[in-house]
C-alpha positions in Angstrom: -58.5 106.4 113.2 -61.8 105.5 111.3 -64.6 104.5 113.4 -67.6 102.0 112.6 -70.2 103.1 115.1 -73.3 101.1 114.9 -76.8 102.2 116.0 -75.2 105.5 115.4 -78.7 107.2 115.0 -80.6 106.0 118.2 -80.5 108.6 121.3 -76.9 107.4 122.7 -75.2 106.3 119.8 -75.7 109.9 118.2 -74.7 111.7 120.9 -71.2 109.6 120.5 -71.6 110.8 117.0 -71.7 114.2 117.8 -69.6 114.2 120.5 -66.5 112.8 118.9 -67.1 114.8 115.7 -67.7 118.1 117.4 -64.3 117.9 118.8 -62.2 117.1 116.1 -62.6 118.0 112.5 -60.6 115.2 111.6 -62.2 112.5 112.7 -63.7 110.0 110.1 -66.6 108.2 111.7 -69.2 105.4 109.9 -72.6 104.8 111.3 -74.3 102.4 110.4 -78.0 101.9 111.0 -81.2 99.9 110.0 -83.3 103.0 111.2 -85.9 101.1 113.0 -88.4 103.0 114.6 -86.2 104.3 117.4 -83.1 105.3 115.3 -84.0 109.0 113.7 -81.1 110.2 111.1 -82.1 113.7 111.8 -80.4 113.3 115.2 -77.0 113.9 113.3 -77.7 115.9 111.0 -75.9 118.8 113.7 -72.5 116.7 112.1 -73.8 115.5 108.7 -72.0 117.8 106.7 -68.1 116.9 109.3 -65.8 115.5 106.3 -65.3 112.7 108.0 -69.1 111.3 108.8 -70.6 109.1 106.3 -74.3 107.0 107.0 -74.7 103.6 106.1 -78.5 102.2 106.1 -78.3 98.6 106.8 -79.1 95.8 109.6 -76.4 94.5 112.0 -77.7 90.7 111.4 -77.0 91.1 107.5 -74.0 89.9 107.1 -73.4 90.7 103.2 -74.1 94.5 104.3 -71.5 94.3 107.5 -68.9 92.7 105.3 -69.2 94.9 103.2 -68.8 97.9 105.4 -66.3 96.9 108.4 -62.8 97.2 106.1 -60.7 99.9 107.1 -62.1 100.7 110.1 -59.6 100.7 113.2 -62.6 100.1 115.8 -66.4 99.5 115.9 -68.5 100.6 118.8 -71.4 99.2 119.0 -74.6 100.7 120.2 -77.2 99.0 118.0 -79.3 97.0 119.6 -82.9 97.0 120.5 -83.3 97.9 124.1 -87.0 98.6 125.7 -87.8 96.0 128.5 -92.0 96.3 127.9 -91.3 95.2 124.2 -89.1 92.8 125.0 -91.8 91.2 127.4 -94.3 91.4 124.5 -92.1 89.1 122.2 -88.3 88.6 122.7 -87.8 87.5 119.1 -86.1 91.1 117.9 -83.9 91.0 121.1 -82.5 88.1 120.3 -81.7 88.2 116.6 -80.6 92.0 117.3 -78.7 91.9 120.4 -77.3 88.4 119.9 -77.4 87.2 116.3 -76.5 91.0 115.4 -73.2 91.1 117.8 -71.6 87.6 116.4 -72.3 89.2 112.6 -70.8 92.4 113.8 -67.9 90.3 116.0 -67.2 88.0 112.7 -66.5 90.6 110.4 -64.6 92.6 112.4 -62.3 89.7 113.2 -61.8 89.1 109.4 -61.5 92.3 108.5 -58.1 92.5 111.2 -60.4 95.7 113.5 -58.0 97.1 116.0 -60.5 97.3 118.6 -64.6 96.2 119.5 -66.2 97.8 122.0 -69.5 96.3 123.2 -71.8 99.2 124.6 -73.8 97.2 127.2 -76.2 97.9 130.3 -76.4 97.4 134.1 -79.6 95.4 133.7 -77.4 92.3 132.8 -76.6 92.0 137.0 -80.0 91.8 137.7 -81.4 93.7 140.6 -79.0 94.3 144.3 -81.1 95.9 147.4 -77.8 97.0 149.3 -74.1 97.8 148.0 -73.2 98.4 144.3 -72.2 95.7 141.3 -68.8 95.9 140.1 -67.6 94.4 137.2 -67.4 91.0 138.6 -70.5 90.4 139.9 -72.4 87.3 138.2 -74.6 88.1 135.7 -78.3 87.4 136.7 -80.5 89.1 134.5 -84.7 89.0 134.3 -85.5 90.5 131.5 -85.5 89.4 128.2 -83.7 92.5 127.1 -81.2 92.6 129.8 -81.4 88.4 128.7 -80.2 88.8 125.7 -77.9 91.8 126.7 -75.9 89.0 128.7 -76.0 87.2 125.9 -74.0 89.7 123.8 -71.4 90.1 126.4 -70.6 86.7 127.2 -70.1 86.3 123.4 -68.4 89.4 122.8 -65.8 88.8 125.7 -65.8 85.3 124.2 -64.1 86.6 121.0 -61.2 87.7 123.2 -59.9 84.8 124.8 -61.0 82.3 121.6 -59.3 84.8 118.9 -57.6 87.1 120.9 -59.3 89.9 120.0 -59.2 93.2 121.3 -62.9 93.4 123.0 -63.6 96.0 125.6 -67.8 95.2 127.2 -68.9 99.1 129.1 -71.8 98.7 130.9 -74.0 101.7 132.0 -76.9 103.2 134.2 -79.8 104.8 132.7 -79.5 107.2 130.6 -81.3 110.5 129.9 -81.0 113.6 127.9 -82.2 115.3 124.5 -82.3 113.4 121.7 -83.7 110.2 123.9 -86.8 108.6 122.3 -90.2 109.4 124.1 -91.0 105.6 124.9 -88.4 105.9 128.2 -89.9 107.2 130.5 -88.1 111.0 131.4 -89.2 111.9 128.0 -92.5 110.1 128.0 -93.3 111.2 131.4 -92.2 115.2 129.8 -93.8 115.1 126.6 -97.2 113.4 128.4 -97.1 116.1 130.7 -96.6 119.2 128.2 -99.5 117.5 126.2 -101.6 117.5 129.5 -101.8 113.9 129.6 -101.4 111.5 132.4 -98.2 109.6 133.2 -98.4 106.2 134.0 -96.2 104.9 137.5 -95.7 101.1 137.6 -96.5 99.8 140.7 -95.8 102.0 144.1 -92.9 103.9 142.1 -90.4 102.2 144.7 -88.0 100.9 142.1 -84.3 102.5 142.0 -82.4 103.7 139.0 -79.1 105.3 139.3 -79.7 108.0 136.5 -76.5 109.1 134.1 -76.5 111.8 131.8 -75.7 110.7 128.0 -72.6 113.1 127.6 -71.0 111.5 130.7 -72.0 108.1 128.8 -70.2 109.1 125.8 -67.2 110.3 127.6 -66.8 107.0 129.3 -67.4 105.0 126.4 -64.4 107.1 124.8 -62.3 106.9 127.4 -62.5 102.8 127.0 -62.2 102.9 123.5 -58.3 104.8 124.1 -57.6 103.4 126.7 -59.4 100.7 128.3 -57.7 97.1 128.5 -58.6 94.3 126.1 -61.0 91.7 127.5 -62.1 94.1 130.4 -65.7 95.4 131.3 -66.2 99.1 132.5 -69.0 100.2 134.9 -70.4 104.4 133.4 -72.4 105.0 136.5 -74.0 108.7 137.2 -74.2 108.7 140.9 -77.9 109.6 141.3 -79.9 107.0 142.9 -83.5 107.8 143.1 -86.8 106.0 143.0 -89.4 106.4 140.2 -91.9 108.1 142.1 -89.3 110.7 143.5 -88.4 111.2 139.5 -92.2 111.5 138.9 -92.4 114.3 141.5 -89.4 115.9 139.8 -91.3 116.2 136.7 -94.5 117.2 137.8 -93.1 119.6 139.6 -91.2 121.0 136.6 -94.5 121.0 134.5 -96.4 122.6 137.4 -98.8 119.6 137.4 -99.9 117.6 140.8 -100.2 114.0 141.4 -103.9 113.9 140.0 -101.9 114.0 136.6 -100.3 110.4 137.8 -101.8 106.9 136.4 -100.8 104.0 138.4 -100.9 100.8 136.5 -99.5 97.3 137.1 -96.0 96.8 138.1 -93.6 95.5 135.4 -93.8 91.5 134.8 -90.0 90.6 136.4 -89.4 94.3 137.6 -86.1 94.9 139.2 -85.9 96.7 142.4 -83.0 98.6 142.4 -79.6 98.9 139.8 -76.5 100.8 141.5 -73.3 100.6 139.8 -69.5 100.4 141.3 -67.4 103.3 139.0 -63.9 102.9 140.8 -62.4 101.0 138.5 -63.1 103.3 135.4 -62.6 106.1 137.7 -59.0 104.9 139.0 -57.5 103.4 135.7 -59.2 105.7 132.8 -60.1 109.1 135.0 -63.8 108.9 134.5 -66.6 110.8 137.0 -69.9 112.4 136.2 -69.5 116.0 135.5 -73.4 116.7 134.9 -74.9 117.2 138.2 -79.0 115.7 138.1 -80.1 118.6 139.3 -79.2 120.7 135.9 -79.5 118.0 133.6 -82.9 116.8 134.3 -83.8 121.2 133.7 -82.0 121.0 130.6 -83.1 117.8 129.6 -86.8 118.7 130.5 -86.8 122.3 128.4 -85.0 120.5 125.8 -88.3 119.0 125.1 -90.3 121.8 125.4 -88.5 123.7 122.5 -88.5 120.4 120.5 -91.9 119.7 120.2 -91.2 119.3 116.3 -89.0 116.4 117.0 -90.7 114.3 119.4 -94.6 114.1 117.8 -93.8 112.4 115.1 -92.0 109.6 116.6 -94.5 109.7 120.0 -97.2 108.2 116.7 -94.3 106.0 115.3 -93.7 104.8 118.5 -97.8 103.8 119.0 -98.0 102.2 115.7 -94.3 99.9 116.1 -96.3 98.9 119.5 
């Protein structure tokens, strides 16, 4: 099975990467990426030299380049995408020609090209915000964001290619995310690598806000689990189970980096800031076997010391970060 995975280089879709070619030295794997100022190539350079990986440097919205690259592949996953909320608040012109514009190119080719299977890595923000009980996958979409906007967006068209052409489309959508490898603009690693730098952290708002927190390996597995065996024209909830609000996570890091709450910055709450995202999991639990096998607890450690031995890797891009906004 050859595998187009796009935004292959950003913090999830490398740990896919790495995942799927760690396990199985004959897997042939494509990633293609426009390495924007999130998406680091070094971050599989642990599986550059697998037999089967190969790195294509283009953008999702050209569609010469995707044509060119989508025959003989069996399935695309696809990652790319540009997805931090403040930026998208600033100017939702990239999120729409990325997320949008970028799936349909992505969705063409891989419809003319006769791909086996398209699956459409996705997010919880598309549901909006819930204050009690937990979205499943038919919950109306209600999004307030421009990211999680044009997230929607993607879906709707993506799922859209199923019943239209019949294609085999399978939309996941997760929690957040954390773990090594994620780009300091988020804010576990921002908060970390802040911290180890002695620098403030800055807490929208009261902190109240809820985020049921995922580790990126249990993302991975539950993307691969819906790429065997999830059913065509289905969505798939990858929740972690760890509801928390920011300023309890804050605490967790301060704590870690044996700093006090001086070392916290409040600033203005988040234009459109959802209160609280809680995913329903039963449904990839019961038909694929999916559950969370990284407790919080040890990956937030691991997570957290990660970056303190990785200083080399996160500088660098802390300043790209500054100067691509």
């Amino acid at each position: 099975m050859r595998i187009l995975v796009t935004g292959g280089a950003g913090f999830i879709g490398s740990e896919f990467v790495r995942q799927l070619l760690g396990a199985d030295s004959s897997a042939q794997i494509t990633v293609l990426d426009k390495l924007t100022y999130s998406g680091v190539e070094a971050n599989l350079a642990p599986v550059a030299h697998h037999p089967g990986y190969s790195f294509v440097r283009a953008d999702i919205c050209d569609a010469e380049a995707v044509d060119q690259v989508m025959p003989g592949h069996d399935v695309v996953v696809h990652f790319a995408a540009e997805s931090h909320v403040d930026r998208s608040i600033e100017g939702a012109g990239p999120f729409v020609l990325t997320n949008v514009v970028g799936t349909q190119v992505l969705l063409d080719a891989a419809r003319k090209h006769g791909v086996g299977r398209f699956v459409h890595v996705s997010t919880d923000e598309v549901y909006g915000s819930i204050s009690e009980g937990s979205w499943t996958e038919e919950w109306p979409l209600a999004p307030n964001s421009p990211y999680s906007a044009s997230k929607a967006g993607s879906d709707l068209l993506a799922l859209a290619y199923h019943r239209t052409h019949g294609m085999d489309i399978v939309v996941t959508r997760c929690s957040n995310n954390y773990g090594h490898y994620q780009f300091p603009e988020k804010v576990i690693p921002l908060f970390t690598t802040n911290l180890l730098d002695g620098k403030k952290v800055p807490l929208y708002g009261t902190g109240g806000n809820i985020r049921d927190w995922l580790h990126v390996s249990d993302h991975c597995r539950g993307i691969e689990l819906a790429m065997r065996k999830g059913r065509a024209g289905h969505v798939y909830n990858i929740g972690g189970g760890t509801e928390i609000t920011n300023k309890e996570l804050t605490g967790l890091l301060l704590e870690a980096a044996g700093a006090g709450w001086d070392m916290v910055e409040p600033v203005a709450d988040r234009k459109g800031h959802d209160l609280r995202y809680s995913l329903d999991i039963t449904k990839i639990s019961e038909e694929l076997g999916y559950a969370p096998q990284v407790r919080f607890e040890d990956g937030l450690a691991a997570t957290i010391a990660w970056y303190r031995d990785n200083r080399a890797w996160w500088e660098s891009l802390k300043t790209k970060a500054e100067l691509a906004g």
